[in-house]
N, CA, C and O atoms as a MOPAC input file, in Angstrom:
PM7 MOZYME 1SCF
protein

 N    -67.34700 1    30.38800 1    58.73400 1
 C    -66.56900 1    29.21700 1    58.38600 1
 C    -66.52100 1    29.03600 1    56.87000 1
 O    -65.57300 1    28.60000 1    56.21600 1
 N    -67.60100 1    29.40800 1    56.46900 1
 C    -67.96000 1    29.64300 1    54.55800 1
 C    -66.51700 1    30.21800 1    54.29200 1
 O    -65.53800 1    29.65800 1    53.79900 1
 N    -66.62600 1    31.10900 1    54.61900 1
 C    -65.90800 1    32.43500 1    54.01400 1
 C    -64.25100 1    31.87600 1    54.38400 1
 O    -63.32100 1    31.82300 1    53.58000 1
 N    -64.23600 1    31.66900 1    55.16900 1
 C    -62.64900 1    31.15800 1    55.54300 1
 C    -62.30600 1    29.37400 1    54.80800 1
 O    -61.37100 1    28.64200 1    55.13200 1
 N    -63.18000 1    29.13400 1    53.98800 1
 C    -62.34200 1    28.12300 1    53.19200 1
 C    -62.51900 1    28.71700 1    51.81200 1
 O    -61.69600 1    28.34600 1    50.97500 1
 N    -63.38600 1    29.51600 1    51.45400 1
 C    -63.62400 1    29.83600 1    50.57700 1
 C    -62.05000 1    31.14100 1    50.20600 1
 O    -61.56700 1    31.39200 1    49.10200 1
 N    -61.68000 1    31.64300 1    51.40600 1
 C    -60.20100 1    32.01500 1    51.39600 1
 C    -59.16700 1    31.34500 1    51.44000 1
 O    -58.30500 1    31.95500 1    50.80700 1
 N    -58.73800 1    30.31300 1    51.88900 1
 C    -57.88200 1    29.45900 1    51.30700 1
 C    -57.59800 1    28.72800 1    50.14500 1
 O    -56.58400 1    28.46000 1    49.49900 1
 N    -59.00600 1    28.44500 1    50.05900 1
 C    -59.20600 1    27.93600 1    48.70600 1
 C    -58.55500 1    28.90900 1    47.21100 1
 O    -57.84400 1    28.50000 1    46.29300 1
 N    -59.00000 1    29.97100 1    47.39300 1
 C    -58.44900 1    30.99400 1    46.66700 1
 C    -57.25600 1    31.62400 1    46.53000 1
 O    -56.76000 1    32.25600 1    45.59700 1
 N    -56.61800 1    31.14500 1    48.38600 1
 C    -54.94700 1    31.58400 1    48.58600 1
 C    -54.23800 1    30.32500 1    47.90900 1
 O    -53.17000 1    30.57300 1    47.35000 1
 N    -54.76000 1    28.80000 1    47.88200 1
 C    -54.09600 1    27.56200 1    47.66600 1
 C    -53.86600 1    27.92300 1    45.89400 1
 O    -52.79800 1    27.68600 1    45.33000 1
 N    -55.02900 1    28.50300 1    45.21100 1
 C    -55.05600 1    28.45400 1    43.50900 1
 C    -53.89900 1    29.59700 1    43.34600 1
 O    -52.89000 1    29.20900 1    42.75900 1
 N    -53.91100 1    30.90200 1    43.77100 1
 C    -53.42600 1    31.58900 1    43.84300 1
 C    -51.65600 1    31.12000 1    43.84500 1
 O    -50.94800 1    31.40500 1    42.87900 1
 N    -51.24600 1    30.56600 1    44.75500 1
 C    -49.98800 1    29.86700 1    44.94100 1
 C    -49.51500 1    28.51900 1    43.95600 1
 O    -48.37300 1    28.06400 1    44.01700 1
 N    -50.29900 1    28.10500 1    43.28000 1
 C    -49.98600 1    26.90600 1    42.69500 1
 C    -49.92000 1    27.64700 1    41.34600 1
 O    -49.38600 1    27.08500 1    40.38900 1
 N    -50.54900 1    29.14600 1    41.20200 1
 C    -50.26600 1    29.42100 1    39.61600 1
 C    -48.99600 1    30.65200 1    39.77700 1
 O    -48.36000 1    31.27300 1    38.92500 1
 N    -48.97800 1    30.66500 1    40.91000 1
 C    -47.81300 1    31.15500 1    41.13200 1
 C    -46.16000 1    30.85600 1    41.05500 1
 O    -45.28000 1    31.63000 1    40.68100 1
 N    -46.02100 1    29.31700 1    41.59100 1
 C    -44.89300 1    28.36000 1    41.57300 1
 C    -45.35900 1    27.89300 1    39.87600 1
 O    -44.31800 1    27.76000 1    39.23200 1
 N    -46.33900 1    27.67400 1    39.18800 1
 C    -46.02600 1    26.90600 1    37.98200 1
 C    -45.49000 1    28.18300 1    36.92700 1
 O    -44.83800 1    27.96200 1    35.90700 1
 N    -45.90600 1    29.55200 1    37.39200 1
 C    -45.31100 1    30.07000 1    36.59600 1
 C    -43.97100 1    30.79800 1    36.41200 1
 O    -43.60600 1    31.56300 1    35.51900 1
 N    -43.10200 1    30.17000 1    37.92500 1
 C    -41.99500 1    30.48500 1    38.05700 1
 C    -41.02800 1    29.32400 1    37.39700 1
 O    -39.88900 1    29.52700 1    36.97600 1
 N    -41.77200 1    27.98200 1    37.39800 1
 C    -41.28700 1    26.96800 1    37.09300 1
 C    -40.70700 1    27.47600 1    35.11000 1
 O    -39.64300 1    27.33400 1    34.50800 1
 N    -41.89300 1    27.99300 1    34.76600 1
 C    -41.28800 1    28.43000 1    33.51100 1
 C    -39.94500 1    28.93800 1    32.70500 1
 O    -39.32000 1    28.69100 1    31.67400 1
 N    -39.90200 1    30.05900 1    34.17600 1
 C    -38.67400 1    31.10100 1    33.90600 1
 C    -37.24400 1    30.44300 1    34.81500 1
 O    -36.22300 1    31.07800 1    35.08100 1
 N    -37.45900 1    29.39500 1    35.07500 1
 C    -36.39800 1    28.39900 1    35.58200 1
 C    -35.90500 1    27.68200 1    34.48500 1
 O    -35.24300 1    26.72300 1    34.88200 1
 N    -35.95900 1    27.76000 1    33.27600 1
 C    -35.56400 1    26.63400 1    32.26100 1
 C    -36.07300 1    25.30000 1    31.86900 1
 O    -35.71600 1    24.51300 1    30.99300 1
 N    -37.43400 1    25.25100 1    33.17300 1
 C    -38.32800 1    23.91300 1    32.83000 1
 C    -38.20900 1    24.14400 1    31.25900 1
 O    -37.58600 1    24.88500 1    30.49800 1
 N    -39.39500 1    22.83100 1    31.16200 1
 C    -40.01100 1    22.50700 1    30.04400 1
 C    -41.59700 1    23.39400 1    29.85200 1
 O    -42.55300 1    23.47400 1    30.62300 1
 N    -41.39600 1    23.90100 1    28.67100 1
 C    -42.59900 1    24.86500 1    28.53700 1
 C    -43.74200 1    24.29800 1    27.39900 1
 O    -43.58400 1    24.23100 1    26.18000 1
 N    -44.79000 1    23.96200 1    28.09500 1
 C    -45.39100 1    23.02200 1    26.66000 1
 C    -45.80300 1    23.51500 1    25.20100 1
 O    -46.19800 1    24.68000 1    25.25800 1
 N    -45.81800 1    23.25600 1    24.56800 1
 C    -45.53600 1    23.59400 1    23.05600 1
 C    -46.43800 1    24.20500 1    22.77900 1
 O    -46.09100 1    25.10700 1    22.01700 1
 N    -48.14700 1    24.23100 1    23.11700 1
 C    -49.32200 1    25.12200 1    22.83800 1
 C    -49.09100 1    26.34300 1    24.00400 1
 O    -49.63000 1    27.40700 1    23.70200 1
 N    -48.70600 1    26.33200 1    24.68300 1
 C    -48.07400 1    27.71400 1    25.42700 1
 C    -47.44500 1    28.43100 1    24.82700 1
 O    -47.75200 1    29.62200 1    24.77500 1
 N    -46.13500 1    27.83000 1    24.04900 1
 C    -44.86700 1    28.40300 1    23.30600 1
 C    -45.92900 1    28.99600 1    21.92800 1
 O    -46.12900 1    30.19200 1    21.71300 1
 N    -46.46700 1    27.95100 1    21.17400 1
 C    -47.18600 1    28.82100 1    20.18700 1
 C    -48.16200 1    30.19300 1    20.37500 1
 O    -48.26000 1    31.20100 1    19.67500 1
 N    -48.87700 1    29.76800 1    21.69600 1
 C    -49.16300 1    31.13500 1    21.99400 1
 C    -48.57600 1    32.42100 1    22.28200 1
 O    -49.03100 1    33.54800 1    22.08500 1
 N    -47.32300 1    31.99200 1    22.85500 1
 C    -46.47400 1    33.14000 1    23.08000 1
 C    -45.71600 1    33.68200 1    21.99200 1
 O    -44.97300 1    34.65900 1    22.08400 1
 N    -45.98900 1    32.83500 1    20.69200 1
 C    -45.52100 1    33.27400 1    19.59400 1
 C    -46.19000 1    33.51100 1    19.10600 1
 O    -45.71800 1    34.64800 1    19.11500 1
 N    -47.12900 1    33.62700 1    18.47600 1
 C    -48.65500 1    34.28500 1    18.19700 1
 C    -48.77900 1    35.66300 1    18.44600 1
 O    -49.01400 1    36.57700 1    17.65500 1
 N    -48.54800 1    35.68400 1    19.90900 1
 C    -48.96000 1    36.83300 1    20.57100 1
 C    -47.77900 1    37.64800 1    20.31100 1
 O    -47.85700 1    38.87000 1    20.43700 1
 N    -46.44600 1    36.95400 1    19.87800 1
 C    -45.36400 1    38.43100 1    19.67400 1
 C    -45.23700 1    38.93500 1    18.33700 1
 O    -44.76400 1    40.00000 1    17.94200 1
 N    -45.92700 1    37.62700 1    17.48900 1
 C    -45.22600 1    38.18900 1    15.90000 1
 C    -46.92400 1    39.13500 1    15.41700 1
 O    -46.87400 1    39.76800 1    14.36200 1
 N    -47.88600 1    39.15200 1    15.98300 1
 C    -48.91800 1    39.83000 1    15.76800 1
 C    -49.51800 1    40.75000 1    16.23300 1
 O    -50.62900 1    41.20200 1    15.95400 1
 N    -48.47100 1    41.17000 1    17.26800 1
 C    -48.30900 1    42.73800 1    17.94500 1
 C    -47.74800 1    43.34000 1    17.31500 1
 O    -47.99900 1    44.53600 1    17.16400 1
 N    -46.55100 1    42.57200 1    16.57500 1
 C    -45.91200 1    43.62500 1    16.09000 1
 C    -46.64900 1    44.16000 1    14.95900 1
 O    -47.35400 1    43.40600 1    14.28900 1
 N    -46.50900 1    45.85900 1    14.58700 1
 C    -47.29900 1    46.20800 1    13.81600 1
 C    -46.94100 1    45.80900 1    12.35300 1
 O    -47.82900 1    45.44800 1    11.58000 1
 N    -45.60200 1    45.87900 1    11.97300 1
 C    -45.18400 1    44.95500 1    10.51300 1
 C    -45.27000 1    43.65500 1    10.17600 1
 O    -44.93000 1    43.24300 1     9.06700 1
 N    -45.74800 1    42.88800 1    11.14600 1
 C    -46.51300 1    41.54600 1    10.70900 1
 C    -47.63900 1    41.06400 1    10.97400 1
 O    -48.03300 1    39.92500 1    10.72500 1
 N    -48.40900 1    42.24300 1    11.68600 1
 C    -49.89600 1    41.98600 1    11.86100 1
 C    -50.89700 1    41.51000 1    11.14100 1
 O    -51.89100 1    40.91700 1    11.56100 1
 N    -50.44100 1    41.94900 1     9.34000 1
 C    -51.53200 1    41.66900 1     8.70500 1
 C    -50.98300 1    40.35000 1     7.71100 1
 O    -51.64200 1    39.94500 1     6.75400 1
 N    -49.90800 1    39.87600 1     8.04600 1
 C    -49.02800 1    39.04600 1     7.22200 1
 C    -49.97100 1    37.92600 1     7.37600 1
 O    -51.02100 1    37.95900 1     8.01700 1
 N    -49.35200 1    36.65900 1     6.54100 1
 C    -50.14500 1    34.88600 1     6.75400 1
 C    -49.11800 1    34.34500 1     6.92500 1
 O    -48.37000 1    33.92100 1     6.04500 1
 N    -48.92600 1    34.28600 1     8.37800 1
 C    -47.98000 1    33.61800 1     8.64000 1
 C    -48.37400 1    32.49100 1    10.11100 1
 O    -48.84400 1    32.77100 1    11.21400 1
 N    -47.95800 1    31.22700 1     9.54100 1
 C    -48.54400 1    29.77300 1    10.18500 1
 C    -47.78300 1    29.57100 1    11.34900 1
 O    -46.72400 1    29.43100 1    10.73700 1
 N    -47.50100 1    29.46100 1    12.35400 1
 C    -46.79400 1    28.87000 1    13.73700 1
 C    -47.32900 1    27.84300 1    14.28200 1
 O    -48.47000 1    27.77600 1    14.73700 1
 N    -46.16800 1    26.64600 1    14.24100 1
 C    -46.14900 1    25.64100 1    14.52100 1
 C    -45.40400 1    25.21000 1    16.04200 1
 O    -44.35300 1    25.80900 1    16.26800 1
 N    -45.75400 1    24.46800 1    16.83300 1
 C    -44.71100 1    24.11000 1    17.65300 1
 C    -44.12800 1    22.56900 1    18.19400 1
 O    -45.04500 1    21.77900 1    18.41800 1
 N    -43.29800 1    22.24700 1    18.33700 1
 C    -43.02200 1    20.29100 1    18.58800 1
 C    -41.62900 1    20.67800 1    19.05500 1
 O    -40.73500 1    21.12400 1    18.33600 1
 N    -41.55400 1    20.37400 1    20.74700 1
 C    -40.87900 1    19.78700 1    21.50700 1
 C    -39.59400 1    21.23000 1    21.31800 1
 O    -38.39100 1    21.11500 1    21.08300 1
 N    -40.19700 1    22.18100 1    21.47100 1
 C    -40.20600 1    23.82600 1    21.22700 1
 C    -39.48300 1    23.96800 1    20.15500 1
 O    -38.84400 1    25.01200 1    20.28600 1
 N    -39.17900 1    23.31200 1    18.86400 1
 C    -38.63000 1    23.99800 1    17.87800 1
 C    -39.91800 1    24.38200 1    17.41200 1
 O    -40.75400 1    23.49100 1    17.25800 1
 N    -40.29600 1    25.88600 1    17.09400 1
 C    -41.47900 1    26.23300 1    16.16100 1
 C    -40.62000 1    26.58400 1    14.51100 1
 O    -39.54800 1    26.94800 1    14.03000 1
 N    -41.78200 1    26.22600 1    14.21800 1
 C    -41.96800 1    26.39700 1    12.72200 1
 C    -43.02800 1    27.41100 1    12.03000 1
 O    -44.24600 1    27.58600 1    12.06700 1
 N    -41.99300 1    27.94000 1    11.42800 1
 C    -42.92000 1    29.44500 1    11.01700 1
 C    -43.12100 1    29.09700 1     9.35000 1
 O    -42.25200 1    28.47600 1     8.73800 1
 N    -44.43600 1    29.59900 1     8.66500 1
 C    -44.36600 1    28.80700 1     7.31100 1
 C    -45.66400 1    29.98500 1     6.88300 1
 O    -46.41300 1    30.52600 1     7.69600 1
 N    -45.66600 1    30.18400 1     5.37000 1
 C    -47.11500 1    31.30500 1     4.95500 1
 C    -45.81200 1    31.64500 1     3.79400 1
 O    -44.69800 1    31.27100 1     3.42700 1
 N    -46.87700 1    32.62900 1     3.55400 1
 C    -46.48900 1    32.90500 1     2.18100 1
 C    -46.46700 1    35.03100 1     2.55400 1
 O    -47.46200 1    35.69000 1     2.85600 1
 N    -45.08500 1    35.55400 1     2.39100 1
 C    -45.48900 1    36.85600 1     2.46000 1
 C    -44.84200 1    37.71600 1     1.43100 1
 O    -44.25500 1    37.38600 1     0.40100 1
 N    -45.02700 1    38.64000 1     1.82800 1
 C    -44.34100 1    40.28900 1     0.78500 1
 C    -43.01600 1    40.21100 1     0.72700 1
 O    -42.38200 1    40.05200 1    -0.31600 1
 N    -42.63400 1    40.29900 1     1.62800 1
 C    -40.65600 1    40.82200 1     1.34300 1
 C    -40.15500 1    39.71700 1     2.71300 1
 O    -40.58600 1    39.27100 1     3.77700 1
 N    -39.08200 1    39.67200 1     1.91800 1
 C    -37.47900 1    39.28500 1     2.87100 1
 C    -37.59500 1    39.93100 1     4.63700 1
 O    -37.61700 1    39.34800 1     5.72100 1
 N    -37.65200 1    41.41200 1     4.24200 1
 C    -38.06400 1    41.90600 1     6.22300 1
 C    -38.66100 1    41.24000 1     6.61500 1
 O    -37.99300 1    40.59800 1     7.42500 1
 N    -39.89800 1    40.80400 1     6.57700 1
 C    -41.07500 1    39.67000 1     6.87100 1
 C    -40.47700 1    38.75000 1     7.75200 1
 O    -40.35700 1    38.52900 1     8.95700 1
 N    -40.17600 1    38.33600 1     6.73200 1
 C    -39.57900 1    36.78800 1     6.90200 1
 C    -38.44000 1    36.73400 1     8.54700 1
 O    -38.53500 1    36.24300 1     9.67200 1
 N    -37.41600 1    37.57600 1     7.76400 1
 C    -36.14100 1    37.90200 1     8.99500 1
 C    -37.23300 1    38.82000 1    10.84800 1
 O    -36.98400 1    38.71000 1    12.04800 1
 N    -37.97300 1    39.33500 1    10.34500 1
 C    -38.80600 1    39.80600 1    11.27200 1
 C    -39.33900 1    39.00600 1    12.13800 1
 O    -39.21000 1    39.16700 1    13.35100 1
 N    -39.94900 1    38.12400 1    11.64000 1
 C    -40.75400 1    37.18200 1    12.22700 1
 C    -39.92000 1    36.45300 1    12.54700 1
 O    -39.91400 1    36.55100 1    13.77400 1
 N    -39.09500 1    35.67800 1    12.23200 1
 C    -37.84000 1    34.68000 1    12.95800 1
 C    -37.23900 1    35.03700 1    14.14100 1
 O    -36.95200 1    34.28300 1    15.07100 1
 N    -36.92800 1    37.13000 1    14.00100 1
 C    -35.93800 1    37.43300 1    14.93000 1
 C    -37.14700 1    37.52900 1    16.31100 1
 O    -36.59400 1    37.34600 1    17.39500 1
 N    -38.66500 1    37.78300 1    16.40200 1
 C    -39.13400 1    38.11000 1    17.16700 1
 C    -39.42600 1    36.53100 1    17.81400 1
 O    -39.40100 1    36.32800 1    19.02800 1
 N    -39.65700 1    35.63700 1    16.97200 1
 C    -39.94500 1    34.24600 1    17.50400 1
 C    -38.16700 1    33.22400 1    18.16500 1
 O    -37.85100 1    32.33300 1    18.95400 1
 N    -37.73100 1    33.87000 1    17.47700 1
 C    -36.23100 1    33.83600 1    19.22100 1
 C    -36.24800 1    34.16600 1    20.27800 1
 O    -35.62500 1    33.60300 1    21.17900 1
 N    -37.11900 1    35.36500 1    20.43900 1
 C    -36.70200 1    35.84300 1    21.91600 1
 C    -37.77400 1    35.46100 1    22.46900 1
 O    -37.77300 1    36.09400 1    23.52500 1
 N    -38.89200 1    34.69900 1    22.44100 1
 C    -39.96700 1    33.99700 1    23.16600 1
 C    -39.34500 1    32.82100 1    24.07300 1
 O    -38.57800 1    31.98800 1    23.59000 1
 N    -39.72500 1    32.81700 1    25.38900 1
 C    -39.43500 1    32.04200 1    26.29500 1
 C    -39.89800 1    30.91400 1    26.12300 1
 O    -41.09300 1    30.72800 1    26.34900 1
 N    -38.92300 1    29.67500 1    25.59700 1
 C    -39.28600 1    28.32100 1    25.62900 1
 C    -38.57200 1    27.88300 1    24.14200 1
 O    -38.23500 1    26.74100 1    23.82700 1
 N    -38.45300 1    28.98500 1    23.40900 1
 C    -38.45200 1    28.61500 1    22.26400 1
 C    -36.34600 1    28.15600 1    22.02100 1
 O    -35.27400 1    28.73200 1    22.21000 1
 N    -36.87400 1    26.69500 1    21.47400 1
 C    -35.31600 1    26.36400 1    21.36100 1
 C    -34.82500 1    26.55400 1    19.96800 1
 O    -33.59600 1    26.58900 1    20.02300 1
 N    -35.09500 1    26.64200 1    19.18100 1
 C    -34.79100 1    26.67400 1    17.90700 1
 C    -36.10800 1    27.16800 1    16.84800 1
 O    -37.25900 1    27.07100 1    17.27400 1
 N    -35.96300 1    27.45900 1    16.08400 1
 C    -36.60400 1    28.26000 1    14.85000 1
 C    -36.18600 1    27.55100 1    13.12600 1
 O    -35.33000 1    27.73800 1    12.26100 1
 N    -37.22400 1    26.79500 1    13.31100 1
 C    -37.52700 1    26.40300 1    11.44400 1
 C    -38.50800 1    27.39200 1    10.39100 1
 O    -39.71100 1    27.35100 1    10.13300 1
 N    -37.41600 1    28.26800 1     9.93200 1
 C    -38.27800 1    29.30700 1     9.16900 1
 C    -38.45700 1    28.80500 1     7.40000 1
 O    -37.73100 1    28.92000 1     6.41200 1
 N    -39.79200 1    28.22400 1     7.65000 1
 C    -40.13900 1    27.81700 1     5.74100 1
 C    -40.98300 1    28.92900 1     5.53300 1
 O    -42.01000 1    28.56700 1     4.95900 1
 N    -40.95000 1    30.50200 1     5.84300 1
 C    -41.95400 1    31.16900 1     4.84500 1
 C    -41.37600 1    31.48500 1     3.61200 1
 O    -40.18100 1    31.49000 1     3.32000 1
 N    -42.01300 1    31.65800 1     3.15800 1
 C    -42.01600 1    32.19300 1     0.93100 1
 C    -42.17800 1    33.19300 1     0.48500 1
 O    -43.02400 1    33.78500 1     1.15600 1
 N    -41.72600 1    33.94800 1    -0.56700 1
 C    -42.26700 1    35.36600 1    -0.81000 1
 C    -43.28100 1    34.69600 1    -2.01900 1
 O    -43.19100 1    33.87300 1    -2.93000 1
 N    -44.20700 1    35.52000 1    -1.47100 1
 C    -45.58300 1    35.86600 1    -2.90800 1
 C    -44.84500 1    35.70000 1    -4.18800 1
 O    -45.42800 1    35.85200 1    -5.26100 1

């Protein structure tokens, strides 16, 4: 009897992170420390802005990208990769060259 709630229990979590994460890719609302993570995680994979200082911000999904870097690519780099992140509605790019 252990074991059989202790399986539902695990099928019920299982299903609820299942529907919230479909809810995402439906056009919900994606909360803003999610969106920064998912921007985080794309502009610092990439290998030409890995080692950059570059700040990501997020509010009510416009992020804001801001630091201080090397060149113009940078800059356009990091903007074009923080578009195609899911959630993200708009892009305020204040970075600076050195």
């Amino acid at each position: 009897m252990k074991h059989i709630k202790s399986f539902f229990t695990i099928c019920t979590v299982i299903l609820v992170m299942s529907i919230s994460g479909c809810a995402s890719m439906t056009g919900e609302h994606v909360p803003d420390n999610v969106i920064t993570s998912r921007v985080k995680t794309a502009v610092f994979s990439d290998p030409t802005l890995k080692a950059t200082d570059i700040n990501i911000e997020t509010y009510k999904g416009v992020v804001q990208l801001s630091g201080f870097v090397n060149s113009p690519s940078v800059i356009h780099r990091a903007e074009a990769i923080t578009r195609t992140v899911m959630g993200v509605k708009s892009v305020q790019n204040d970075m600076r060259l050195k």
